[in-house]
N, C-alpha and C positions, 0 to 999 in steps of 0.2 A: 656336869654341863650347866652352865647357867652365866644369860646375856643379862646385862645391867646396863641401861639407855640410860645416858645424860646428855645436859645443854640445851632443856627446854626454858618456856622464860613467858615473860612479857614482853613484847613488843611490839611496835606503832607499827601501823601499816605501812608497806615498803620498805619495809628492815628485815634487816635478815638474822637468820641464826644457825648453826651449826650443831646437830645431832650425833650424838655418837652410841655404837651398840660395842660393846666392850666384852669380852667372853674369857673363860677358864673354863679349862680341862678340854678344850681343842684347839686345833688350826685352824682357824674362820676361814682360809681359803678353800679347805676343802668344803666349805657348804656353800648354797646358793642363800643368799642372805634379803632378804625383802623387808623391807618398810610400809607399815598399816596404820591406817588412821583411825579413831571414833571419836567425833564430834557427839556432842550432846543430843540425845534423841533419836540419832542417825545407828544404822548400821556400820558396822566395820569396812573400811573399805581401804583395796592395795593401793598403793602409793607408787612404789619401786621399787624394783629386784633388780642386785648385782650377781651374776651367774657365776658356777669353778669359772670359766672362763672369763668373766669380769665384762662379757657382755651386760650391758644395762637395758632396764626398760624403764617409760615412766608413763601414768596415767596421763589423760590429755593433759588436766587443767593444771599440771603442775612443770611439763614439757617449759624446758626454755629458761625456767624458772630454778629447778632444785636439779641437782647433782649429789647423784651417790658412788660415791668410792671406797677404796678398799687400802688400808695401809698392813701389809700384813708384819710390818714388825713390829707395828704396835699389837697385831692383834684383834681390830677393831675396823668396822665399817661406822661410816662418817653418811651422813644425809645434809647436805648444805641447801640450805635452803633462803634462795632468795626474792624481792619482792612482795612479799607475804602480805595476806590481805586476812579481811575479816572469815573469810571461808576457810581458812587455814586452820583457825582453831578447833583443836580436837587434842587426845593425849595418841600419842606417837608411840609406838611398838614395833620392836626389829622382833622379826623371825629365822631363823635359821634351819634350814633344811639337809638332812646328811642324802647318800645316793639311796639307800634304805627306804628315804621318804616321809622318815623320823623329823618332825620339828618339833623345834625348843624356842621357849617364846622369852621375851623381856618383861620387866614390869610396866613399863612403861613411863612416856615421859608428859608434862603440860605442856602444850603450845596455844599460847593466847596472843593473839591479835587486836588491838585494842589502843583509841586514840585515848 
């Protein structure tokens, strides 16, 4: 089992970028797959979870803003993220949870915000 997160970056404020959590040796649909942030200094904090059922959630400040989805032929959950501002930056980590309660984390990605 093991997630590998790309598509972080630099970019200006109000740009957007596209995350992806990419996995081997499962079916990403059957897990509930959630997006975590840590900014420097900061504790870890959730972001988004796409549920088996592909219900979503999203923390306020990011509401409106980023969408997570799920392609499962590729295999991969997608964090789109738009509008991004200086609070954004942090490196980005997909989690994925089986029904067990078992998660398997990513290494994580850089998201820097930055004029």
């Amino acid at each position: 089992v093991q997630l590998v997160e790309s598509g972080g970056g630099l970019v200006q404020p109000g740009g957007s970028l596209r995350l992806s959590c990419a996995n081997s040796g499962f079916t990403l649909s059957s897990y509930a797959v959630t997006w975590y942030r840590q900014a420097p200094g900061k504790q870890c904090e959730w972001v988004a979870t796409l549920s088996r059922s592909s219900y979503a959630a999203y923390e306020d400040s990011v509401k409106g803003r980023f969408n997570i989805s799920r392609d499962n032929a590729k295999n991969t959950v997608y964090l789109q993220m738009n509008s991004l501002n200086f609070e954004d930056t942090a490196v980005y980590y997909c989690a994925a949870e089986d029904t067990a309660g078992s998660v398997y984390w990513g290494q994580g990605t850089q998201v820097t915000v930055s004029s």
